[in-house]
N, C-alpha and C positions, 0 to 999 in steps of 0.2 A: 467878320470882314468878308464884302463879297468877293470873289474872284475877278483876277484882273481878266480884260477883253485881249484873246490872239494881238498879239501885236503885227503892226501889217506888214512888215514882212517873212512871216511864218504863215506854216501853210493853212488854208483856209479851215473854218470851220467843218466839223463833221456830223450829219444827221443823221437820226434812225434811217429813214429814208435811201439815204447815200451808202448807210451799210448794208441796204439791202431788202429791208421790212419795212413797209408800205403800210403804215397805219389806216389811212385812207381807205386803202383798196378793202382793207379789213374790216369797216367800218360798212363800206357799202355792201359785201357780203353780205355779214350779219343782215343786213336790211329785205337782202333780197331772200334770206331763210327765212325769215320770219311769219311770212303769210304761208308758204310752205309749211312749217311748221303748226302754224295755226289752223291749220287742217285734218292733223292726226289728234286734234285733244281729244280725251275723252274723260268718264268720270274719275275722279282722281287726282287732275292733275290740280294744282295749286301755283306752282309757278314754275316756268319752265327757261326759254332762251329769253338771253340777258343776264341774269342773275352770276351770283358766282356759284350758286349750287340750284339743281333741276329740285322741288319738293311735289311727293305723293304721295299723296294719303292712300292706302289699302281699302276696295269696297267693301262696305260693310257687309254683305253675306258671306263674306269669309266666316265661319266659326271658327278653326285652326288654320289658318293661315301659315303655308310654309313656302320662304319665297328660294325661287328658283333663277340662277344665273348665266351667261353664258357668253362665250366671246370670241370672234373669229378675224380674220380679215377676208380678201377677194383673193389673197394666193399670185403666182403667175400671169393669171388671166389679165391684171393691170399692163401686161408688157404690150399683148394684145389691142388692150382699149387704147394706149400712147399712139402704137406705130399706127391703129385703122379711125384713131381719132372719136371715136364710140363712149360717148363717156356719162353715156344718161340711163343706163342700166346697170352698171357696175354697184351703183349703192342700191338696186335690189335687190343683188349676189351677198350683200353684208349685213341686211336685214335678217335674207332669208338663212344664213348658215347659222345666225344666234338663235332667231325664232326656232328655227325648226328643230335647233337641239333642246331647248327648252322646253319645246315639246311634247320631247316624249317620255320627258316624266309625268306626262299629263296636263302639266301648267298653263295657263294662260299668259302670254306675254302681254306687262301691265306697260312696261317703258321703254325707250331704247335712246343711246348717247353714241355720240359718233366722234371718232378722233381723223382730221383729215390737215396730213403732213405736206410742206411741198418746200421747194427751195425759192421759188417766187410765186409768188401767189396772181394767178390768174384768176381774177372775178367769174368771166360765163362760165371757165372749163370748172371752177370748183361750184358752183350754183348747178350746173347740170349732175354732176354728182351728188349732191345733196339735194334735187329735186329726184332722185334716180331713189333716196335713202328714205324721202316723206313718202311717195308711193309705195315704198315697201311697209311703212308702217302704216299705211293706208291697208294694204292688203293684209296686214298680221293683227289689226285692228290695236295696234298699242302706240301710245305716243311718243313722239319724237320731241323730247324733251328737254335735252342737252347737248352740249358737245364743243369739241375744242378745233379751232382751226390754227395750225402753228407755219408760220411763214420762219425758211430755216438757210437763209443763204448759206449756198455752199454745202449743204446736205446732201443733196438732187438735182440730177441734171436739170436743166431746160424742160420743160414740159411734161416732167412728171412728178408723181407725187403717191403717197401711199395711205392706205386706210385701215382702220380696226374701228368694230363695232364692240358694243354692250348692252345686252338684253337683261331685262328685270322681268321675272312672273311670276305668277303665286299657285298655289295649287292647295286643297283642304287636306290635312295629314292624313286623311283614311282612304283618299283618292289617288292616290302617288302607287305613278309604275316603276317597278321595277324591276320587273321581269320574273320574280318570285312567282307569278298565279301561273305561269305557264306551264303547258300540262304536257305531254303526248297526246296526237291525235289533235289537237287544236292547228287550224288553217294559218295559212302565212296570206298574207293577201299583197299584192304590190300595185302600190303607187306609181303613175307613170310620170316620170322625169320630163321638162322642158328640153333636155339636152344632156352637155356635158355636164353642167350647173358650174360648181367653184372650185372642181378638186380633179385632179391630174392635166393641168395645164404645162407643165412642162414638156410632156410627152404630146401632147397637142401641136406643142408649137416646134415639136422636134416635126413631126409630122409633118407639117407645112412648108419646113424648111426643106425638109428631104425633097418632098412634091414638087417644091421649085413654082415659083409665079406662074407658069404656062402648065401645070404639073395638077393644077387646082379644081377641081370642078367648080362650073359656075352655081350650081343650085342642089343642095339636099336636103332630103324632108320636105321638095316644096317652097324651100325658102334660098335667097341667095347665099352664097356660101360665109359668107359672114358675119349673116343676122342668123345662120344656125348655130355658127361656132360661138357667138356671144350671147346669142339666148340666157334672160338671166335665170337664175335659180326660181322653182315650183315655192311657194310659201302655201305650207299646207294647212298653217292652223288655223280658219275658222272653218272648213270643211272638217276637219279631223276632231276639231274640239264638239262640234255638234254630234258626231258618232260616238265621241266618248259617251257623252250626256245620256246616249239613248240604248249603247250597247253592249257587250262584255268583253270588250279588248282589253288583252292580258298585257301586252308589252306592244311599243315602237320602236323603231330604230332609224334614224335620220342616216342614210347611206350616201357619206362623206368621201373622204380618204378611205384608202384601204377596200372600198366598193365591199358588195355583200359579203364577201368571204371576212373580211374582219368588222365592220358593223355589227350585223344582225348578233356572232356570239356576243357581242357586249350586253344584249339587254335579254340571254338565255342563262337558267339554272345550271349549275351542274349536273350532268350529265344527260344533258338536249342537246339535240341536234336539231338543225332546220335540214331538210332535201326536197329542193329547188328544182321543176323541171323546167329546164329552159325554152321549151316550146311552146310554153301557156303565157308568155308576152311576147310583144311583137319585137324583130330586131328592125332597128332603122340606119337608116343610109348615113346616118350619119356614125354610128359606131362599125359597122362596117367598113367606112373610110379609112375609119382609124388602127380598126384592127389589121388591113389588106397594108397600109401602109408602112405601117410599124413592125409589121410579121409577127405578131406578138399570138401566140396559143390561147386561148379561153381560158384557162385557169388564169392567167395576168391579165386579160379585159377584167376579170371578174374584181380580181385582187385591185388593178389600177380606175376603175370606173364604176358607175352609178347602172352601165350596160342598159338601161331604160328604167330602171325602177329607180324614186327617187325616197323612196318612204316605206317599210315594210311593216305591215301591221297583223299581228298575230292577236287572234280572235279565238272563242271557243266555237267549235265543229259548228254545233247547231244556229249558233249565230251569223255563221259565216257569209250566206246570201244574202238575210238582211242585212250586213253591214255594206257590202260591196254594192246593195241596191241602193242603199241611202249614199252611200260615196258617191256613186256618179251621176245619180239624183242630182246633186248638189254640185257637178261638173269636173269628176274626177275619172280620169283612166284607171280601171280600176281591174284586176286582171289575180285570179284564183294560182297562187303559183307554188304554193308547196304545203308542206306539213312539216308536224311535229316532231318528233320519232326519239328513241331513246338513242344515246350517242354510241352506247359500248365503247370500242378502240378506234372507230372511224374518226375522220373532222369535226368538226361545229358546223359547220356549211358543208353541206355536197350541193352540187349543180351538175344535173345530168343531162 
């Protein structure tokens, strides 16, 4: 029996729409990802958005095939992109933090699915974020294949919204770093960072606050002060994945949270030390800003930030020139910054 119709004088009908969730607007979204997405395919993909699951085939020169995962969000930095309204780079900040943990097991990133939260769903502002998410798999060279957009009244204020990515990549089982081959006496090499990248924005935006609106320089690095501070995250892997191919780098370390002093031991043996001088990469105005504002010592720039290096690659000795010639070769800052050294009772990282 079907249900009877509101009788009229009760209160009117209630729609998805009138609770909040905008089918429509969700509809023309997906429409507008789609050519964006259709941009990152590559081989592999079989089907991707639309579907109710992304499918990928594995290239066949794998012979062992061992897949590799990985998953971040953009952190703080979103409180940033609301209030300065910047909202077309943030989904490179989300590419680049799965890609670039992926890796430095070695892997190739094959995929990436993107989850993007809000309590109303604006079409341009979430389209520019998810054009911000295809360029990133643009530049990590893996497809943008899936992903969920959730419209959640009453989750989220007014004009914001939150993100997490998922990176997929494969790497052959005899090729997987791990930081095992690492020797003493083998080089550290560092990758120079875009910026702050994804990680200690809190203390960034403590910084800003302190500084006060009239408090702010107008320009560092060359850039205005708030295309430096949102500069998005370095995507190092098709420069870095060619230097695998050709050279003897023993480990990486994607320098996250925690900046070099807790990164780099993540992908060191026991009883390795890395010792870093800090005068063989360049300091920039803009971590200078940060550090003059915040009063903070070098050992916590070190601990709280990326300090210029965004990627730390540890080579063997004899390799070390060629690898750093083919890096910048290929358009990378590339900078000779420490060595191996047996740990004894010292840290894991010195930086002298």
């Amino acid at each position: 029996m079907s249900a009877s119709p509101p009788s009229a004088s009760g209160p009117p009908p209630l729609s998805y729409k009138d609770a909040g969730v905008d089918i429509a607007a969700g509809d023309v979204l997906v429409e507008r990802i789609k050519p964006l997405a259709k941009k990152t395919l590559r081989d592999g993909v079989l089907a991707g958005i639309g579907g109710f699951g992304a499918l990928f085939e594995l290239p066949k020169r794998y012979r062992e095939p061992v897949l590799v995962s990985g998953t971040d969000g953009v952190g703080t930095k979103l409180r940033l992109a609301f209030e300065w309204a910047m909202h077309d780079t943030v989904g490179i900040d989300l590419v680049a933090m799965s890609v670039n943990d992926v890796l430095v097991q070695g892997a190739e990133p094959l995929f990436f699915l993107d989850y993007f939260a809000c309590g109303q769903l604006d079409v341009d502002t979430a389209a520019a974020v998810v054009g911000g998410i295809a360029r990133g798999c643009e530049l990590a060279g893996c497809a943008l294949i899936g992903g969920e957009t959730a419209e959640m009244p009453g989750m989220y204020p007014p004009g914001e919204y939150d993100l997490a990515g998922f990176a997929v990549g494969a790497v052959e089982k005899s090729r997987i770093l791990d930081g095992r081959a690492v020797q003493a006496g083998d080089r550290v090499l560092g990758l120079g960072s875009s910026g702050v990248h994804s990680n200690g924005y809190s203390l960034v935006r403590r910084c800003i606050e302190r500084a006060g609106s009239g408090g702010l320089p107008a320009t560092l690095d060359g850039r205005p002060f708030r295309e430096a501070v949102m500069a998005p995250t370095r995507i190092y892997v098709k420069n870095v994945l060619a230097a695998l191919a050709r050279h003897p780098i023993r480990a990486l370390a994607h320098i996250t949270g925690g900046g070099l002093l807790e990164n780099i031991p993540r992908v060191l043996p026991h009883g390795a030390a890395a010792h870093l001088v800090r005068s063989r990469w360049p300091r920039s105005e803009l971590f200078d800003w940060l550090q003059r504002t915040a009063g903070i010592d070098d050992v916590e720039m070190n601990r709280t930030f990326n300090n210029g290096i965004g990627m730390a690659v540890v080579v063997d000795a004899a390799a070390a020139q060629a690898t750093a010639d083919m890096l910048r070769g290929l358009g990378e800052q590339v900078y000779d910054i420490g060595v191996i050294a047996p740990r004894g009772t010292g840290p894991a990282v010195v930086v002298a």
